[in-house]
N, C-alpha and C positions, 0 to 999 in steps of 0.2 A: 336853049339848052334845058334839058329836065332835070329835076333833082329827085332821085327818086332816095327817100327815107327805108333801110333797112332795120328796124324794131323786135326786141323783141319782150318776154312778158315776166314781170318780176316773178311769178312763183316756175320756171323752167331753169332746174336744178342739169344744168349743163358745165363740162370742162369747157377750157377754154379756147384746147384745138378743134371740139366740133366748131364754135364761133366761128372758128376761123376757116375749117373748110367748107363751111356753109358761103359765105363770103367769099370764097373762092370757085364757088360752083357759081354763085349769081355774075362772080366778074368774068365767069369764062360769055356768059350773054351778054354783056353789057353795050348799048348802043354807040356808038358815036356821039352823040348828041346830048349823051346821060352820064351824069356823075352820081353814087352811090355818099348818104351820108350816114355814118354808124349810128344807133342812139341806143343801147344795151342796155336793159334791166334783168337783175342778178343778184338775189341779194348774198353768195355765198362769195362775191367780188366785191361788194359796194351796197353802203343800207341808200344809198340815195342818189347818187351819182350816173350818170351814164360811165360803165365803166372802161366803157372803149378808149374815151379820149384820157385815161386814167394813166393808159399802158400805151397809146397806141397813137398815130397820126391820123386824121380822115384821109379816105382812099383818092384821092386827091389831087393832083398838082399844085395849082395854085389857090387862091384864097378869093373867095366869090364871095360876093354880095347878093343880096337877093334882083338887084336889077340885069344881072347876067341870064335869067332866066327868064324863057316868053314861054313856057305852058304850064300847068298846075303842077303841082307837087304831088308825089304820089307815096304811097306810106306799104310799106310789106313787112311780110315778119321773116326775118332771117333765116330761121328754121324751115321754110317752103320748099327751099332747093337742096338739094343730098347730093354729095360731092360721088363720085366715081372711083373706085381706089384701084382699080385695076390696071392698069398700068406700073402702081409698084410692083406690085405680085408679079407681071410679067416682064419686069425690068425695059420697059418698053419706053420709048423717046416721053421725056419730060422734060423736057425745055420751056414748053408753053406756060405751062403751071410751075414753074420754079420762076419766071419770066414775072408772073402777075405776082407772086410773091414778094418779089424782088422790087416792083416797081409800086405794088398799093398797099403793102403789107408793112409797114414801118414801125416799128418797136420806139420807145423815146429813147429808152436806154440804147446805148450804144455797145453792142454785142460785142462789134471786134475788139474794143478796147478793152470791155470787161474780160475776153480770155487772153490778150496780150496782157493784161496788167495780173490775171490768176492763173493761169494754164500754161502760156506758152512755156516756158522752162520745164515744165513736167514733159510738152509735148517732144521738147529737143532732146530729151534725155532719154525717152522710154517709148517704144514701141507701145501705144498704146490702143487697147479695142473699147466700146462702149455697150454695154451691155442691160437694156432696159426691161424689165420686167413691171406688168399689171396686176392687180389683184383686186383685194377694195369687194366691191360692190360687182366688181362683172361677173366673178366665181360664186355668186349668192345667189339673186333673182334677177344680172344682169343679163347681157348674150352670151354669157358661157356657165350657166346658173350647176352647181353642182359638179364641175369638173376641176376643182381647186387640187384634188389627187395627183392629175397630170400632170403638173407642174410640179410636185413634191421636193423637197432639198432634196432628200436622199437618195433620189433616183433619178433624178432631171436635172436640176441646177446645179447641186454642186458636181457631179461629173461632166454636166456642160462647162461648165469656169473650170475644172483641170484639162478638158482638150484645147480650149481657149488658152490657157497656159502653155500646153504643151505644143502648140501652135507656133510658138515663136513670141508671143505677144510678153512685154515684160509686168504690166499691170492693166487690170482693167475700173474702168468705170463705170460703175454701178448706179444704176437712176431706179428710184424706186421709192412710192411711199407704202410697200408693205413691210410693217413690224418685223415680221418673222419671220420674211428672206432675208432682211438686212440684217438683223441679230445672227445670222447662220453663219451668214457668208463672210460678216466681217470676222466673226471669231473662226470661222476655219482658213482663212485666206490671209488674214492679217493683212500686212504693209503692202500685198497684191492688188489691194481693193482702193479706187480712188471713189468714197462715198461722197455723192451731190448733197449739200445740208439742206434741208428744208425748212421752212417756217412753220409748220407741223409738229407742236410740240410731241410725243412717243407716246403720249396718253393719247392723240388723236391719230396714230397711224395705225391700221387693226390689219390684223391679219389676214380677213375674208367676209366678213361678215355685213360692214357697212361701208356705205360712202363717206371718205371726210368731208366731200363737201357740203352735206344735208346737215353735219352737226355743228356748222359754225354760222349759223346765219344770227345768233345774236351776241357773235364777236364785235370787236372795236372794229373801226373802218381801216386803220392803220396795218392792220393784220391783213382782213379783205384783200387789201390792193395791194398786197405782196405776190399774193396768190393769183394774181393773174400773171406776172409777168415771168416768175418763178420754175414755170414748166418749160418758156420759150427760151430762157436761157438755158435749162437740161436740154432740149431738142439743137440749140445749136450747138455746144459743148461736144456733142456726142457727132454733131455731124463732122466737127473735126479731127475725131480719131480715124483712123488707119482702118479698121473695120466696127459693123457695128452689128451687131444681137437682139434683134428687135419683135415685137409683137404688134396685133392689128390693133393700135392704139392710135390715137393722133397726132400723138407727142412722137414715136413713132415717125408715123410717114412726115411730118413737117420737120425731123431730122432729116429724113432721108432728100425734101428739096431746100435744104440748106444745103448739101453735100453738091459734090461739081460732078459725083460719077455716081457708079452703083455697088460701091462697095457695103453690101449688108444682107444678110441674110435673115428671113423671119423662123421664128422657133417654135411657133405652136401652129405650125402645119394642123398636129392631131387635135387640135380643140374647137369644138362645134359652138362657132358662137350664134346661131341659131336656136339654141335650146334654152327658152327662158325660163326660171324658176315661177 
């Protein structure tokens, strides 16, 4: 059996769902005869830690020794393989990829339990949609550099959350680390809005201009390793509402294969994330 080590380089200032659909790209090859083991370097996750096994199980079954393996070990760097997202977009069979999720993809935390023990009750009572919006860094000099307008409360978001209302839906869920939609939306929505908290204190959430994750690399670790697992519990929250409001984000499509069907629509059709600043 081979062990092939997927690596990657402590100054690659990356979220945590590319990790992971990198990792998904490499399991859609994976041999027969080859197990994949995580080793992550990240210092906006962890100043010192592999932070995979932080958040996360090795992709895995069982629990090897190094005598289970008869040929060299091989070392890659995670980031080599680019995952495929087209088949969200065209609502097209995903089974296979919700399948490897399901089976190498393993969080420590215990997802169902944490929404039966916080959510369920809101879920029985309320018709609820999930509605996630990006900001940050990709409206600046990321792949949608400059187009932070088309999104605007006043003309985008907040009459999107009144059709979503008028939809039938009795609250919605709101996942977002931008400042300035969440200030909007909570104060015009009120008790409509079920907000996901973040470990981000509101001095680190900005409106458009930077990454939070570029500015906490010389946070405590305690903080760090909040922040990996902290998105995967937004993306499965969201995959249990009733519909869901989503953008070409990761957190995004890894709600969408927590989810059993396809109920979700993406919202920024018109935004070119090819256009870098």
């Amino acid at each position: 059996m081979r062990k092939t080590i997927l690596k990657s380089n402590w100054d690659e200032i990356r979220g945590i769902g590319s990790y992971i659909f990198s990792l998904l790209a490499h399991l859609e090859e994976i041999e027969k005869n080859e197990i994949f083991y995580v080793a992550l370097n990240n210092l906006s996750y962890s100043n010192y830690k592999n932070f995979w096994e932080i958040a996360f199980h090795q992709p895995f079954e069982k629990n090897l020794n190094n005598k289970n393996f008869d040929r060299k070990t091989i070392e890659k760097n995670i980031n080599d393989k680019n995952f495929n997202y087209i088949n969200f977009h065209k609502k097209k069979d995903l089974s296979k990829t919700r399948d490897l999720l399901k089976k190498y993809i393993k969080p420590k935390v215990n997802l169902e339990k944490l929404f039966i023990d916080d959510y369920l009750k809101k879920f029985e009572k309320y018709n609820i949609a999930s509605l996630h919006i990006r900001g940050n860094a990709m409206f600046s000099t990321g792949h949608a550099a400059n187009q932070y307008q088309k999104i605007n409360f006043k003309n985008f978001i907040c009459p999107l959350i009144k059709k979503i209302l008028q939809d039938g839906f009795d609250k919605v869920i709101l996942c977002t680390v931008d400042l300035n939609f969440k200030t909007q939306i909570v104060q015009e929505f009120k008790e409509k809005i079920i907000y996901m908290e973040q470990s981000f204190p509101e001095n680190r959430m900005h409106p458009s201009s930077y990454d939070p994750l570029e500015e906490i690399i010389y946070e405590k670790e305690d903080f760090k390793n909040k922040l990996i697992i902290e998105p995967i519990i937004e993306a499965f929250i969201m995959s249990k509402t009733s519909y869901s409001y989503l953008m070409r984000s990761n957190i995004s499509y890894l709600s969408i294969l927590y989810r059993n069907d396809f109920n979700y629509e993406f919202i920024d059709d018109h935004i070119d994330y090819e256009r870098f600043g």
